[in-house]
C-alpha positions as CSV (number, residue, x, y, z in Angstrom):
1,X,155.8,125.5,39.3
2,X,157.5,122.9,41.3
3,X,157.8,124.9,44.4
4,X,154.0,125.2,44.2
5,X,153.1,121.6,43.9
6,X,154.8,121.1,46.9
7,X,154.0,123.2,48.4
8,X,150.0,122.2,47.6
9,X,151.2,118.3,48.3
10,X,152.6,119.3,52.0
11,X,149.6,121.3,52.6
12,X,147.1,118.1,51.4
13,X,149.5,116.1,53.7
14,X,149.0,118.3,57.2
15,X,145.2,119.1,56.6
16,X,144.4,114.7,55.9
17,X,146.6,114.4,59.3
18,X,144.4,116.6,61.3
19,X,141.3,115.0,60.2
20,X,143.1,111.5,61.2
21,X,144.0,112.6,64.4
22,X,140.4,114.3,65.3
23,X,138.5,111.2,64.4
24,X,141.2,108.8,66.6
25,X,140.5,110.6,69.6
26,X,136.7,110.8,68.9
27,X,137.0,107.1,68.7
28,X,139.5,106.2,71.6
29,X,137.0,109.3,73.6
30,X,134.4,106.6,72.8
31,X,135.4,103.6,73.7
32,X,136.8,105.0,77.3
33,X,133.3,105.9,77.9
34,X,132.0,102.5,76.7
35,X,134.6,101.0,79.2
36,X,134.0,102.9,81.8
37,X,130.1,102.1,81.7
38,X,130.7,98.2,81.3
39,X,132.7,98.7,84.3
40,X,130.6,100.4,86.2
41,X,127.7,98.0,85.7
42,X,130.5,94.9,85.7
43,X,129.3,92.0,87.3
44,X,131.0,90.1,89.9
45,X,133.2,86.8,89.1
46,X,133.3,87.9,85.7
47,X,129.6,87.1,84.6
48,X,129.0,87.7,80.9
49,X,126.2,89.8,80.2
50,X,124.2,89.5,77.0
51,X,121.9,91.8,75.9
52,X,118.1,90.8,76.1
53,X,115.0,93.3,75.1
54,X,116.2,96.4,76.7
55,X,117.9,94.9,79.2
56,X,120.9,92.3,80.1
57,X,120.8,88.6,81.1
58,X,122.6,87.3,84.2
59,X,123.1,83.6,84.4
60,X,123.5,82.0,87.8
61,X,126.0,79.8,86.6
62,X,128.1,82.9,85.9
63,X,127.9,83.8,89.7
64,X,129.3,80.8,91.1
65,X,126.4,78.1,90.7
66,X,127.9,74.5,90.3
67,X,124.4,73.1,89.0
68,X,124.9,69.5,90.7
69,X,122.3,69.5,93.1
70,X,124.1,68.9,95.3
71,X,126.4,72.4,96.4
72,X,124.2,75.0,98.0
73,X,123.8,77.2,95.4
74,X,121.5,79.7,97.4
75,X,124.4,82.9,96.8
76,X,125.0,82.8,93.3
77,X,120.6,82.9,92.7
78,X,121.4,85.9,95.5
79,X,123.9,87.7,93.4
80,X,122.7,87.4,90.5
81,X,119.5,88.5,91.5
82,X,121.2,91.7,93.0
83,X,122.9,92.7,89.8
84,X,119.6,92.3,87.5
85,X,117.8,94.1,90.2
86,X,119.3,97.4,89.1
87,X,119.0,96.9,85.5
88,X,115.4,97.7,83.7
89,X,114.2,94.6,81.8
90,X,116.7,92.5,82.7
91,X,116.8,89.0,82.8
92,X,118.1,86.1,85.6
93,X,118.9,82.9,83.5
94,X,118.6,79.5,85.7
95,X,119.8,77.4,82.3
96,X,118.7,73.9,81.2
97,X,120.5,71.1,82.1
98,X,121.4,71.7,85.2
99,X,119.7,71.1,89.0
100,X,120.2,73.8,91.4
101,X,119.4,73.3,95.0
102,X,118.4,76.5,96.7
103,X,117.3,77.3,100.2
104,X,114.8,79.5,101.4
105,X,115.3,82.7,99.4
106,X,113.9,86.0,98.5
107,X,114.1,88.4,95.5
108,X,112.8,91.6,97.1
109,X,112.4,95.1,95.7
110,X,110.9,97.7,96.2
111,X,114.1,98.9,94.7
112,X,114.4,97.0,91.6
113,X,113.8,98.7,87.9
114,X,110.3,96.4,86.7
115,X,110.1,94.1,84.2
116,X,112.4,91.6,85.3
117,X,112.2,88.2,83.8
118,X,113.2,84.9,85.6
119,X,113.8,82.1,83.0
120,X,113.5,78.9,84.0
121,X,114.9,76.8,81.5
122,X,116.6,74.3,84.4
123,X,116.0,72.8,87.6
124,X,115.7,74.5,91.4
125,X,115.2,72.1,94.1
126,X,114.6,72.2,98.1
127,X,116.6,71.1,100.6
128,X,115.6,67.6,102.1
129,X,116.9,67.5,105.2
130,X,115.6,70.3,108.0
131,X,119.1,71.7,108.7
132,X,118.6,73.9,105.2
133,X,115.3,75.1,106.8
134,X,116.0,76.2,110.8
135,X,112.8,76.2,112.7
136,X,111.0,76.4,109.8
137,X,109.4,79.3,107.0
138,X,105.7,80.0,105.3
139,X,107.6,80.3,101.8
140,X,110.6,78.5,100.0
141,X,110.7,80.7,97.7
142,X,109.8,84.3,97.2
143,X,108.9,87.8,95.0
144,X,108.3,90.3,97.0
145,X,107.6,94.0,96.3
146,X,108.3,94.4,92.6
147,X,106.4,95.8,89.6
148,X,106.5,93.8,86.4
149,X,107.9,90.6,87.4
150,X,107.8,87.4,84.9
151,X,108.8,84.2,85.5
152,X,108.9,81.7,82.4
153,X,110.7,78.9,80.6
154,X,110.3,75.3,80.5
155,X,112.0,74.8,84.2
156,X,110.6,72.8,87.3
157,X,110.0,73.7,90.6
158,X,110.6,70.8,92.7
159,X,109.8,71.2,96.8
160,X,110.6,67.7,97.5
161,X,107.3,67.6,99.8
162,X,107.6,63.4,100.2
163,X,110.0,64.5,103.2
164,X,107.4,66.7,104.7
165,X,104.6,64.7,104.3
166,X,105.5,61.8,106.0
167,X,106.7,64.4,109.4
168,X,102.9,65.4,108.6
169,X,101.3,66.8,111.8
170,X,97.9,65.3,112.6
171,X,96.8,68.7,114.3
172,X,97.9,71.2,111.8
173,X,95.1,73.1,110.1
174,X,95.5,73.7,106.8
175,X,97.5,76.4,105.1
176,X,94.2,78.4,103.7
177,X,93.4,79.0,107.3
178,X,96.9,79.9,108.8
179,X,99.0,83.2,109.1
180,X,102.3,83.9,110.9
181,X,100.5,84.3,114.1
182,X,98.9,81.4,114.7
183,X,101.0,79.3,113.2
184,X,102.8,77.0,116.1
185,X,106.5,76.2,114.7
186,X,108.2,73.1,116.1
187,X,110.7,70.5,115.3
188,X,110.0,67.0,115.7
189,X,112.0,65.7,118.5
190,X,113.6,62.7,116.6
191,X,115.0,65.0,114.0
192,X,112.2,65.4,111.7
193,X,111.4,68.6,109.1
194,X,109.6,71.5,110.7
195,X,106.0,71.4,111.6
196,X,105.3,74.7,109.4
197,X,105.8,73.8,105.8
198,X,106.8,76.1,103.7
199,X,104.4,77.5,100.1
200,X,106.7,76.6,97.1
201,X,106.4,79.6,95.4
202,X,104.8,83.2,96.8
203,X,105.1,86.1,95.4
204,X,104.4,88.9,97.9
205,X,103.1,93.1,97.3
206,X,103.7,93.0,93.4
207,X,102.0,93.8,90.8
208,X,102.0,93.0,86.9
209,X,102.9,89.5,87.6
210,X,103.1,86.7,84.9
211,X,104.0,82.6,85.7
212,X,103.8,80.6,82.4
213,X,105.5,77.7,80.9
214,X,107.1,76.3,84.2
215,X,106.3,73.0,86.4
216,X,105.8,73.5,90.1
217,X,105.5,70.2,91.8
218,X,105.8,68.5,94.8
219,X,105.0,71.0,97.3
220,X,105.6,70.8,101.1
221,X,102.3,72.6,100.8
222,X,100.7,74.9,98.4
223,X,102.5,75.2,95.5
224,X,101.9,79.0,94.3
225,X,100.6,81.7,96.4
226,X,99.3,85.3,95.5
227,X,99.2,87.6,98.3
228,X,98.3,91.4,98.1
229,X,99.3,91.6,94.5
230,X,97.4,93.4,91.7
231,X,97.1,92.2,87.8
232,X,98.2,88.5,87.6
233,X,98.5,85.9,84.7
234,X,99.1,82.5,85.6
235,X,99.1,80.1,81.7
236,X,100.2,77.3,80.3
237,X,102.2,75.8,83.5
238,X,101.4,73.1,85.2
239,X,101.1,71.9,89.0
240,X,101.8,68.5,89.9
241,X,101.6,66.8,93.3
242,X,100.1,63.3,94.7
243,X,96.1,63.3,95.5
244,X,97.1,61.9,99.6
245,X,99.7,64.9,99.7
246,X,98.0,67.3,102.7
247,X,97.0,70.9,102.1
248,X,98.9,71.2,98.9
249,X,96.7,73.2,97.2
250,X,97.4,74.0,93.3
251,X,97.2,78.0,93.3
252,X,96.2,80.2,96.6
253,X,94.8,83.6,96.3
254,X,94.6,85.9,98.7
255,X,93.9,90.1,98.9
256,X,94.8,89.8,95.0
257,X,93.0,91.9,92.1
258,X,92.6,91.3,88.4
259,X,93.5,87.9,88.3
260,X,93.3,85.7,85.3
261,X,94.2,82.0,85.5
262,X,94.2,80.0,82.0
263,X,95.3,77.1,79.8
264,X,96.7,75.1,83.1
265,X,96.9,71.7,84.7
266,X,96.6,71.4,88.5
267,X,97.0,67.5,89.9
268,X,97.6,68.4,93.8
269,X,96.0,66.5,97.6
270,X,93.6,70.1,98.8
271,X,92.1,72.5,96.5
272,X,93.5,72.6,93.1
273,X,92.6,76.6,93.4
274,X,92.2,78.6,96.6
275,X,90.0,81.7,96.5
276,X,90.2,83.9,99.9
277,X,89.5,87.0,101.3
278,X,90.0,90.1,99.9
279,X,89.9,88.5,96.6
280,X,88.0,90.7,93.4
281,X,88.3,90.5,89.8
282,X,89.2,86.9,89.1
283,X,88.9,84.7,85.5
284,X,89.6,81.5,85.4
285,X,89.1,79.4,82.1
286,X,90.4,76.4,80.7
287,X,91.7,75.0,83.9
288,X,92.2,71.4,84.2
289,X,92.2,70.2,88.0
290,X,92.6,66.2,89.5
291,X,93.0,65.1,91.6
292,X,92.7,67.5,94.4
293,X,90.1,69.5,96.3
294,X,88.3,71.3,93.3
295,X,87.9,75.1,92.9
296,X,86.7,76.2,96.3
297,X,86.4,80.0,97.6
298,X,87.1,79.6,101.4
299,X,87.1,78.8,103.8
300,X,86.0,82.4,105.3
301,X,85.4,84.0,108.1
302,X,87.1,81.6,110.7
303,X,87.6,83.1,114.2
304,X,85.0,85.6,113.7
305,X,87.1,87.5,111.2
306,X,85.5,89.6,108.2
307,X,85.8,88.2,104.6
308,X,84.9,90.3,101.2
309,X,85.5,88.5,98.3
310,X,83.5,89.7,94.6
311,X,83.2,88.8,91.0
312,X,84.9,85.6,90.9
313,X,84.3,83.3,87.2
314,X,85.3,80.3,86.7
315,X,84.6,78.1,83.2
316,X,85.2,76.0,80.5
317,X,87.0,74.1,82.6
318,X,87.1,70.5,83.8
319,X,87.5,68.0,87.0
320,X,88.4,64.4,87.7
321,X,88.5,62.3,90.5
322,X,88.1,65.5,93.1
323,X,86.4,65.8,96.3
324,X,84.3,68.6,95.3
325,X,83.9,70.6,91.8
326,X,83.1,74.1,92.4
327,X,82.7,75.0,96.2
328,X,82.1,78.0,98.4
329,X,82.9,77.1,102.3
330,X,82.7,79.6,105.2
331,X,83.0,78.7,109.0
332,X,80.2,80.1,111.3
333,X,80.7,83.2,113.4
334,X,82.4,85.3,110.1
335,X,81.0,88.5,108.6
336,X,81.3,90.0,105.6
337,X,80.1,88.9,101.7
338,X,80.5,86.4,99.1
339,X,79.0,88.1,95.8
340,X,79.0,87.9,92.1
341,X,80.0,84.7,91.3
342,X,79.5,82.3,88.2
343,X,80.3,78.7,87.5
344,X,80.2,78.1,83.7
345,X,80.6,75.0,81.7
346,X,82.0,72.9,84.1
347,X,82.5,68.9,83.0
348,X,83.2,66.9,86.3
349,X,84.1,62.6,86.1
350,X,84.1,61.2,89.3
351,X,83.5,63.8,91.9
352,X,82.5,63.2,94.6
353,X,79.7,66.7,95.0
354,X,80.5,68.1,91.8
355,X,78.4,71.8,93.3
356,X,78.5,72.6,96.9
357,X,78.3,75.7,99.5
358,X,78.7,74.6,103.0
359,X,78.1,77.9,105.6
360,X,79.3,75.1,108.4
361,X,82.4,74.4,107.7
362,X,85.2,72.6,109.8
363,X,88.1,71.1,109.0
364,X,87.8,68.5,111.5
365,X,88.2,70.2,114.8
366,X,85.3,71.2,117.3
367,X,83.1,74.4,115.7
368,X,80.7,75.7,117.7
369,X,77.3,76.7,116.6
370,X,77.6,80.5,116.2
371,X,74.7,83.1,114.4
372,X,76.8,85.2,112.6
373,X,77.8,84.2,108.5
374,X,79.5,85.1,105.8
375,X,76.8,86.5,103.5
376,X,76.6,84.4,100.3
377,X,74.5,86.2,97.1
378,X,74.2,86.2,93.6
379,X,75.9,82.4,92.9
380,X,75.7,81.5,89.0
381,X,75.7,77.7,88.0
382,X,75.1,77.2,84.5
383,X,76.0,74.2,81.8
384,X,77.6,71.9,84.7
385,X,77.7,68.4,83.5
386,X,78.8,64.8,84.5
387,X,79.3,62.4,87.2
388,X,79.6,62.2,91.1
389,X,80.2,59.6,93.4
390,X,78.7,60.9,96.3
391,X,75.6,63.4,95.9
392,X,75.1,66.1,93.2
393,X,74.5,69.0,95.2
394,X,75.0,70.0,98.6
395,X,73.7,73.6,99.7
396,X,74.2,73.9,103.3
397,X,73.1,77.7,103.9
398,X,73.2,79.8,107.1
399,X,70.1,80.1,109.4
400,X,70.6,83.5,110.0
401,X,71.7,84.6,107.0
402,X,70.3,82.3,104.1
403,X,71.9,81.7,100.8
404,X,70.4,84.0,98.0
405,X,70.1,84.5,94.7
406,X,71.8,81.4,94.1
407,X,70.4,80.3,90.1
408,X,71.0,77.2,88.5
409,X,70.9,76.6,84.5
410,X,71.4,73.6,82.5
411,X,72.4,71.1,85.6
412,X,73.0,67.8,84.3
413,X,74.6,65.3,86.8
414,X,74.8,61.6,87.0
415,X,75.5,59.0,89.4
416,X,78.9,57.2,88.2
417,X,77.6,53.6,89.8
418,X,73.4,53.3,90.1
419,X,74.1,52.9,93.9
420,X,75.2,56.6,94.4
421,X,71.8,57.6,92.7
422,X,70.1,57.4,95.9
423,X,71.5,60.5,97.0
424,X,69.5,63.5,96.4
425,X,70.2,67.1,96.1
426,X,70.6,68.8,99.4
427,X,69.5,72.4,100.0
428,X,69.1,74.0,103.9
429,X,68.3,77.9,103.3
430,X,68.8,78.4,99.9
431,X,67.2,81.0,98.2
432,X,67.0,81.0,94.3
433,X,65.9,80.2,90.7
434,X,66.0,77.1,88.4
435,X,66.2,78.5,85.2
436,X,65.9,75.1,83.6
437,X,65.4,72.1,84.0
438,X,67.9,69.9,85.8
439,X,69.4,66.3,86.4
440,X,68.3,65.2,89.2
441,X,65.6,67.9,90.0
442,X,66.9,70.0,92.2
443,X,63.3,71.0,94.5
444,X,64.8,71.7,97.4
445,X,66.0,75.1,96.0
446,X,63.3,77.7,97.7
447,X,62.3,80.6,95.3
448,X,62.8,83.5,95.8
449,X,64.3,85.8,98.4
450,X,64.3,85.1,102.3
451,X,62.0,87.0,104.1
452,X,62.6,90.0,106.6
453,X,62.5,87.6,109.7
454,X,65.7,86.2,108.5
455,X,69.3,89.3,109.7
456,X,70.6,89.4,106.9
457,X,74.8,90.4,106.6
458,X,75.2,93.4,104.0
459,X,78.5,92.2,104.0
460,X,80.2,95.3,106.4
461,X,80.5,97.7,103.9
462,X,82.5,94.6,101.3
């Protein structure tokens, strides 16, 4: 009997031992693996990397930024841009209470995994002096060629423009108007910053793009620029720049779709947003803008080119102390179409034309008189309300190619000192409807359509 119990103890003993040993090996089997993942995905100087959605965070500060601004910390945004590149949903952390200064700099794909996240929580400043810039750049700061990039956070922007602007260039046209081509890039002999400044913020080819939450402000020139990028949001951020800054404009589009702008402040010295060619598909509501420019589409067509821009809204949305409200301006000698747009519920204090369209327009150099225009059709101004300084309205058509179907619906707008009241609405070829009423009248609006004596632009096939 005794024999057998020990023989049943020894036998209780060996088969508890296997299991031990199975389940140590599963576990030591498993942590070699995790091991050898966290080391294959390591990051460099020994970043920590937290978990965040379904991806990791990489803070700059882990990559060697000191956060002073002072130190260049251009690499460490570099690296840790590279190691969240590879990582789906990852985040780059720029942390709060520190000032980073950063020179010119691009985050590129196409090669990244999408839905990456820049957080902003801190600081990023540009270099003041023009050793950081060479012979100068279009952009400070750059996204180029991803697909689901965000960036968010409570963070500023700063381009430290107040160095620029005083170097600023008499002859230099502004930013709406340049490209890479045509844009002449100098130093100033006695030392000065480059002639070309640089956009603060571009993103470039990308689509699924949100900004929200950050500050972007003092701009050598425009402060954020959309080019060839599909399916933006821009909310609840704000733009900030002096009213005699030049050509900072707020927000520049340009060959962009499905755009919505929203719940944002744009204080800036051009226009506080810049429609341009090749633009389709853009909302814009509850957009506060002043000083600056106004909302403008243009200019277009300069140099003879061809410019197609469609279904553009803008409303519930207000202006103070601007040079114009809503605006479309295209320069003489373009082709192409303006078409489908609406102005709705605008409130304007202290502008100076609160509605224009100007078919002539020059930024201050010579234009000569040419036939062909940019064909502007079915304009939309309804419920825009308040006070100019200058004149109400200003339509300034093409004679070849009249304005049309330009209606106008509840217009009430008011002289902010009796003297201004003088000025009358001006309308030269400008086809249309008042659907109401309006304040002043508006008779110089011609009804209808122009006639067949007129060559009218079908907009080359916009």
């Amino acid at each position: 009997m005794l024999r057998f119990s020990m023989m049943n103890f020894r036998f209780v003993i060996l088969i508890a031992f296997l299991v031990w040993s199975s389940d140590n090996a599963s576990c030591i089997a498993t942590q070699q693996k995790q091991w050898r993942h966290r080391k294959a995905n390591a990051p460099i100087l020994g970043q920590s990397v937290s978990l965040l959605d379904s991806g990791a965070t990489f803070n700059v500060l882990s990559y060697g930024a000191k956060g002073d601004g002072r130190a260049d910390d251009t690499k460490a945004f570099e690296q840790a841009w590279t190691a969240a590149c590879v990582v789906e949903g990852s985040t780059v952390l720029v942390p709060s209470g520190s000032v980073f200064l950063v020179r010119p700099i691009s985050f590129s794909g196409p090669n990244c995994k999408s839905k990456i996240v820049f957080q902003l929580d801190g600081k990023i400043i540009a270099p003041s002096s023009s050793g950081g810039w060479g012979s100068g750049l279009l952009q400070w700061i750059e996204f180029k060629d991803l697909k689901g990039i965000t960036i968010r956070g409570k963070g500023i922007i700063d381009g430290q423009g107040s160095v620029w602007w005083k170097d600023n260039n008499p002859l230099e046209e502004s930013d709406e108007n340049n490209s890479a081509d045509d844009l002449q890039i100098y130093t100033d002999a006695a030392g000065g910053m480059p002639s070309t400044k640089p956009t603060a913020l571009r993103f470039y080819g990308s689509s699924d793009v949100i900004v929200t939450g950050i500050t972007i402000q003092n701009s050598p020139q425009t402060h954020l620029k959309f080019d060839d990028c599909v399916g933006v949001q821009v909310f609840s951020m704000s733009i900030s720049s002096p009213g005699d800054s030049p050509n900072t404009d707020g927000i520049h589009l340009q060959n962009s779709q499905d755009v919505v702008i929203h719940s944002t402040s744009l204080a800036c010295g051009d226009d506080c947003i810049s429609i341009q060619t090749g633009c389709s598909g853009v909302y814009i509501h509850n957009v506060n803008c002043g000083p600056g420019h106004g909302f403008s589409i243009g200019g277009l067509g300069k140099a003879g080119t061809k410019a197609c821009v469609s279904n553009i809204t803008v409303r519930d949305s207000s202006l103070q102390n601007t040079l114009t409200g809503v605006r479309i301006k295209t320069w003489q000698g373009g082709s192409g179409s303006v078409q489908g747009v609406m102005f709705s519920n605008i409130q304007v204090s202290g502008v100076e034309i609160p509605i224009m369209i100007d078919q002539y327009y020059c930024d201050g150099h010579k234009c000569p008189n040419k036939t062909s225009a940019v064909a502007v059709s079915g304009i939309s101004y309804q419920f825009i309300k308040g006070t100019y300084t200058s004149k109400p309205v200003h339509f300034a058509c093409s004679d070849s190619t009249p304005c049309s179907g330009v209606t106008l619906t509840t217009i009430e707008l008011n002289p902010l000192q009796e003297k201004n009241r003088l000025e009358e609405p001006y309308c030269w070829q400008t086809f249309g409807e008042l659907r109401t009423s309006t304040t002043p009248p508006i008779t110089c609006l011609r009804t209808g359509n122009p006639s067949n004596k007129y060559v009218h632009n079908s907009g080359d096939s916009c």
